[in-house]
KOLSERO-822010 format. One record per residue (C-alpha): x, y, z. Coordinates in steps of 0.25 Angstrom, whole numbers, plus 5000, padded with zeros to 4 digits. Example, Ala and Ser with C-alpha at 12.3 -4.5 7.8 and 13.67 -1.06 7.14 Angstrom:
# KOLSERO-822010
504949825031/505549965029/
END
This chain:
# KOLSERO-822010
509050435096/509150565090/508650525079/507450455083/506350455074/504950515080/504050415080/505050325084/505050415095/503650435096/503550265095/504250245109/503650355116/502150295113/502450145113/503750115121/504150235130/503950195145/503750285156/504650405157/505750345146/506550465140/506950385127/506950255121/508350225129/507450215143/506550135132/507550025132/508150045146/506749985151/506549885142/508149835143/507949845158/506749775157/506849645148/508249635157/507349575169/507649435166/509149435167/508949445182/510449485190/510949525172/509549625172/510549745171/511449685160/510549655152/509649755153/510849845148/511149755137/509749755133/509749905131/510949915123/510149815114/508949905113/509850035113/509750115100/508650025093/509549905092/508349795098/507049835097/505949755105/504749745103/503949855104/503049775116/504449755124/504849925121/503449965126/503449855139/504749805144/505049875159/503549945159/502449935167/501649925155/500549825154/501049725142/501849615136/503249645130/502849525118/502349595106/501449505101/500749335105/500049235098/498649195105/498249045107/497248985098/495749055097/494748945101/493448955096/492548965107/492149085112/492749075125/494049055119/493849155108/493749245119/494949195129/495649215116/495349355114/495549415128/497049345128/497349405115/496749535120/497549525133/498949525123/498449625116/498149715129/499749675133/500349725120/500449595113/499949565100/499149435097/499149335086/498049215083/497849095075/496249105073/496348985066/495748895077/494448975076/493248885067/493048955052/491749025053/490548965052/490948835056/490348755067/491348715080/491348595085/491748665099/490448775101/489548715091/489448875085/489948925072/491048995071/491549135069/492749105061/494149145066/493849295057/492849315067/493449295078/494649385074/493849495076/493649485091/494949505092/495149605083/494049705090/494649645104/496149715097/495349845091/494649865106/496049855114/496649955102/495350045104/495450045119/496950085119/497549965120/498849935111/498449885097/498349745097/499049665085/498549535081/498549435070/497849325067/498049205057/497249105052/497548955044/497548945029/496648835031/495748885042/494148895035/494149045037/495549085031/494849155019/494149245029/495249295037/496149325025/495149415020/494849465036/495449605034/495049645020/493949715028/494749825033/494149835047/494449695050/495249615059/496149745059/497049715071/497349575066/498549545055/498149425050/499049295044/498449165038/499149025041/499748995028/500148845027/501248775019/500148685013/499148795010/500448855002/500448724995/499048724992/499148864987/500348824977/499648694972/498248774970/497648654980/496348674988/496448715003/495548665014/495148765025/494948675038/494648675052/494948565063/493648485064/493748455080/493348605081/492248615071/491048545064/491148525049/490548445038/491648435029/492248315028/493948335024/494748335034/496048375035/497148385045/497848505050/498748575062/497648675067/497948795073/497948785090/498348635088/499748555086/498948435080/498548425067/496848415068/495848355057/495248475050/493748495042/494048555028/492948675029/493248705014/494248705002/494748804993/495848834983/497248874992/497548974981/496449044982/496449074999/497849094996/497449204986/496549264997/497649275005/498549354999/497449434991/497149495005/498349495010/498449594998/497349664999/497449695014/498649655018/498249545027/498349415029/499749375030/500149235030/500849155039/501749035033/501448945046/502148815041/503248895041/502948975054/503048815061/504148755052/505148875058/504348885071/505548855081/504448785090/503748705078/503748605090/502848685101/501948765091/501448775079/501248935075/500048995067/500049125072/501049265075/501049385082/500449485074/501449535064/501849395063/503349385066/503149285076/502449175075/501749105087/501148995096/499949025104/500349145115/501749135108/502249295111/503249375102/504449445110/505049515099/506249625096/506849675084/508549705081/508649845073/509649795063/509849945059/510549985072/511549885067/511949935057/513249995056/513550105048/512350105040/512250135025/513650145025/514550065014/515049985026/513749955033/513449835040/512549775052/513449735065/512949605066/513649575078/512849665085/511649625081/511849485086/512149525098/510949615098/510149495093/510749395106/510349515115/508749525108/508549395111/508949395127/508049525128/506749455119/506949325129/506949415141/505649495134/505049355138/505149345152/504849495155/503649525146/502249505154/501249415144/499849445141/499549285144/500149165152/500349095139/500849185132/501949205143/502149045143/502049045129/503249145128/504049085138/504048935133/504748975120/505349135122/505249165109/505649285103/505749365091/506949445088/506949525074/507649635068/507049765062/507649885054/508149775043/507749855031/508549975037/509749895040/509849855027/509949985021/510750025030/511749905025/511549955012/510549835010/509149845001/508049775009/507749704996/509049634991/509449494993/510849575000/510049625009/509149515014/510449435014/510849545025/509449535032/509649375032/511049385037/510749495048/509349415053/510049295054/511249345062/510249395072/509449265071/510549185076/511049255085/509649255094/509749115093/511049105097/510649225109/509349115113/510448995115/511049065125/510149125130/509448975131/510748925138/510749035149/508949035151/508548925146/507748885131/506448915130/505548815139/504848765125/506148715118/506248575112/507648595106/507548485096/506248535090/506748665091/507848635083/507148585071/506448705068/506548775053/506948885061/508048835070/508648735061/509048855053/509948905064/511448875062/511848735068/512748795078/511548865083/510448755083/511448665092/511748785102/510048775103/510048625104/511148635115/510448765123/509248775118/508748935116/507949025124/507149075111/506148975104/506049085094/506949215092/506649285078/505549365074/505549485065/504349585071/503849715061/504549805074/503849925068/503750025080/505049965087/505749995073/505050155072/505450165086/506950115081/506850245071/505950185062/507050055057/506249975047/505449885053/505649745055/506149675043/505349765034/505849865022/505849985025/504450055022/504950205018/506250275021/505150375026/503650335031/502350395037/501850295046/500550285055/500750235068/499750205080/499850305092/499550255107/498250325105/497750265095/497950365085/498750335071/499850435069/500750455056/502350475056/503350515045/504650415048/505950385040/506750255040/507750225050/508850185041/508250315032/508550405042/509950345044/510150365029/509650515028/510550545041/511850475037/511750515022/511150655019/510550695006/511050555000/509950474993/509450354999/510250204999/509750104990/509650005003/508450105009/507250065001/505850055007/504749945005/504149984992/505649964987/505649824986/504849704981/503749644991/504649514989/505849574994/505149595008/504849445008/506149415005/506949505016/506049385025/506149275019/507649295021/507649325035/506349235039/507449115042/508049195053/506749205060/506149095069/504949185071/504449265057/504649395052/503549505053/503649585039/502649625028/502849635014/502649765008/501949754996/501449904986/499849904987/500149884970/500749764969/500049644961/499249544969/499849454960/501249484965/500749504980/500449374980/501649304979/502149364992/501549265000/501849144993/503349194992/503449205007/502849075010/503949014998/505149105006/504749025019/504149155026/503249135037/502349215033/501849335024/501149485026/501149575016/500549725013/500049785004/499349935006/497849915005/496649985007/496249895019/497549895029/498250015021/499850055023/500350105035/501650165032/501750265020/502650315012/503150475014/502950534999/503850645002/505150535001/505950554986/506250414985/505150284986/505450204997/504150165002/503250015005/502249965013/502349905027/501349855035/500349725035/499849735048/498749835049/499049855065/500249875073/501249745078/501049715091/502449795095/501949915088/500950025086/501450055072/500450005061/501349945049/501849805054/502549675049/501949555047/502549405047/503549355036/
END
């Protein structure tokens, strides 16, 4: 810990420091301790192998289980929920809004599908008045998030999606071109399969509405699987108009202000291991889980860089062995996490404890790879990323079988259906009969979260899945106060570099963001999306001069590579860059990382992933 970086330092003693703790070792003392409390008379035992797992960085939880487990603080240990379908009478509006408003209170961060909401203007069958349209009534909840943030409160992180057919899609993928709009919202459209093909064949698109909740003249009718239902309902055709040419506004803003992202939902539901129970159209808000109504995210990341073994070394290599393990060991503390967190609502807490899911990622892959003499951008090294995430894949699996045969499987699992999931019928054989035969404790076990603080406070590994974004960065961070503050910081597997290797210049494997093409970022997850039942938080980092004309085909490459969603940034007047560049280096290593104007709900450092 001698090396500890300032603001990693500065990081747990603002945000995850409890009482009189000494050091991040008393840190994980208390939250070994207490996510031990459900093993009962083996409390001790695995309290201690618990802490050996958190010891030196090796797991990091999410930030929400760093800052609460064994506190007497008042909130949940879930970083982030999906909310249940907004209604559209005021009453319900309302109820809505003071339970999304109770999460935020807890430390939660909320997601919602708007898209149950009447298009503005129309008349509902339900009230007789005409609507606001769901933009509108976004920003009631905006200002509800602004006035918590205002009056101390924690940031609140939201995100809010809306269909591709829904009458006022046009309105909110242009909703944050005004810069003072909508700002603690990300925002993701509900892309379909068939409105891909629309957009490939140059057909027209019809925006709709169910007709049993509004009154409309127009006369087609179409039928669809409307968003708060499992049934497919008739729908009014409000208007028509060419699917390239919505498509096209899409990604213009996205380019403009780096907003909306896209969610691939067809694909979400094809992989979803539960495709039987639920039908997903929304995410927490940086979008690595997606979620049914009051679904909860339960989330820690491995640091594949303490696992290396003699690093930048002719003979460097990962000791997979251990990783597993570590892996095995993750998912019994994640499923513990469940039964010991508090829950902002009853049904969240039901919600949670029907299904148990979890989301296990990895951070520090970018660091790892150089520190294996790996480039972020070759083939060889996404062949190592693939090989490394699917080893840790298998083996949670394999950890939730057992885990299954000695607690029991999640309360909501039809083995059968679960089985035929995209997902699952990817496992090996051996493994899909152990499930059949046991069942599992986990009906989801994988999710790659941004893990920006818990990576700063790991000495600043690169985050997530990302690239690294500069061997050394000035970056703004959000103090407790209020306040935004700026700190010079180096690269983790930089540091390392510099302290085993005076004077000599820097490996080919270190390179930074602006190194590599914005294809190659979508690449490193198209490789390792497979691997995760859940999805992958990450933002392509595109230069604020590249060509609209190329910046477009990002979108449509990633719905082509099977991804289930897309964000990408490009610096722009209206939501800016958060990290910079220190001009002082010799060499160019430098990019752009961000996509979500405010923090992820287990952080207070702007710069965020976004799903992929």
């Amino acid at each position: 810990m001698n090396d500890w970086p300032y603001i990693s330092r500065h990081i747990w003693e603002t945000r995850y420091r409890w009482g009189g703790e000494a050091s991040i070792a008393d840190s994980w003392d208390r939250v070994a301790r207490a996510v031990a409390v459900p093993e009962g008379k083996r409390m001790d035992e695995w309290a201690r192998r618990f802490r050996q797992l958190l010891a030196g960085f090796r797991f990091l939880p999410g930030g929400r289980i760093l800052a609460g487990a064994g506190t007497d603080r008042d909130c949940t240990l879930c970083n982030c929920f999906v909310m249940g379908v907004v209604p559209e009478d005021l009453e319900g509006i309302f109820d809505a809004l003071k339970e999304g408003a109770l999460t935020l209170k807890k430390g939660g961060g909320v997601g919602y599908d708007f898209s149950a909401l009447p298009p503005a203007g129309i008349e509902t069958r339900a009230t007789g008045v005409i609507a606001s349209g769901p933009v509108a009534i976004m920003q009631i909840w905006d200002a509800m998030s602004a006035a918590m943030l205002s009056s101390g409160a924690r940031r609140g992180a939201m995100m809010a999606t809306l269909r591709c057919d829904h009458p006022d899609i046009a309105q909110f993928i242009d909703a944050k071109r005004d810069g003072a709009a909508l700002r603690q919202f990300n925002l993701s459209v509900q892309v379909t399969d068939e409105f891909m093909q629309a957009v490939g064949s140059g057909a027209p698109w019809p925006l709709v509405f169910p007709a049993a909740q509004a009154h409309s003249d127009a006369g087609a009718v179409v039928r669809r699987r409307w968003s708060g239902g499992n049934d497919l309902v008739d729908c009014v055709v409000v208007r028509t108009l060419p699917a390239r040419e919505l498509w096209e506004s899409l990604v213009r803003a996205a380019y403009d202000c780096a907003e909306p992202g896209v969610l691939f939902v067809d694909q979400i539901n094809r992989e979803n291991n539960l495709h039987y129970a639920e039908y997903l159209t929304s995410t927490n808000p940086c979008g690595e889980v997606p979620l049914p109504p009051y679904g909860s995210c339960n989330l820690g990341s491995l640091n594949l860089t303490a696992f290396v073994i003699d690093p930048f070394m002719p003979g460097a290599r990962l000791d997979s062995e251990a990783l597993a393990d570590a892996a095995c060991l993750a998912v019994r503390f994640l499923d513990n996490v469940i039964d010991v967190t508090a829950y902002p609502l009853a049904s969240q807490a039901e919600s949670a404890k029907a299904n148990r899911r979890i989301g296990l990622g990895i951070t520090g892959l970018a660091d790892a790879l150089a520190m294996l003499g790996q480039r972020y951008d070759s083939w060889t090294g996404r062949g190592v990323a693939e090989d490394i995430l699917r080893r840790i894949c298998l083996a949670a699996y394999s950890a939730s079988v057992e885990l299954a045969d000695e607690r029991g499987a999640f309360p909501a699992i039809d083995r059968t259906s679960f089985l035929a999931s995209g997902f699952v019928k990817r496992l090996p054989a051996s493994l899909q009969g152990e499930i059949a035969r046991k069942g599992i404790r986990n009906s989801h076990l994988m999710a790659i979260a941004p893990a920006g603080t818990i990576s700063l406070l790991a000495g600043n590994v690169s985050s997530g899945i990302e690239p690294i974004f500069s061997l050394r960065t000035s970056r703004h961070m959000l103090e407790a106060d209020g306040r935004h503050t700026t700190h010079v910081i180096d690269d983790y597997a930089w540091r390392l570099w510099r302290t085993g290797h005076p004077g000599e210049p820097k490996p080919d494997a270190l390179l930074g963001s602006s190194d590599m093409a914005a294809m190659d970022h979508l690449e490193m997850q198209a490789v390792l999306q497979p691997w995760v039942d859940s999805a992958i938080a990450k933002t392509i980092n595109v230069p604020a001069g590249m060509p609209f004309s190329e910046f477009r085909d990002l979108f449509a490459a990633a719905f082509r590579r099977g991804l289930k969603g897309c964000t990408v940034f490009r610096p722009n007047p209206v939501s800016g860059a958060v990290l910079n560049e220190m001009a002082e280096l010799e060499f160019r290593c430098c990019g752009i990382e961000g996509g979500a104007e405010h923090e992820a709900a287990d952080t207070d450092v702007a710069g965020t992933g976004r799903l992929g």
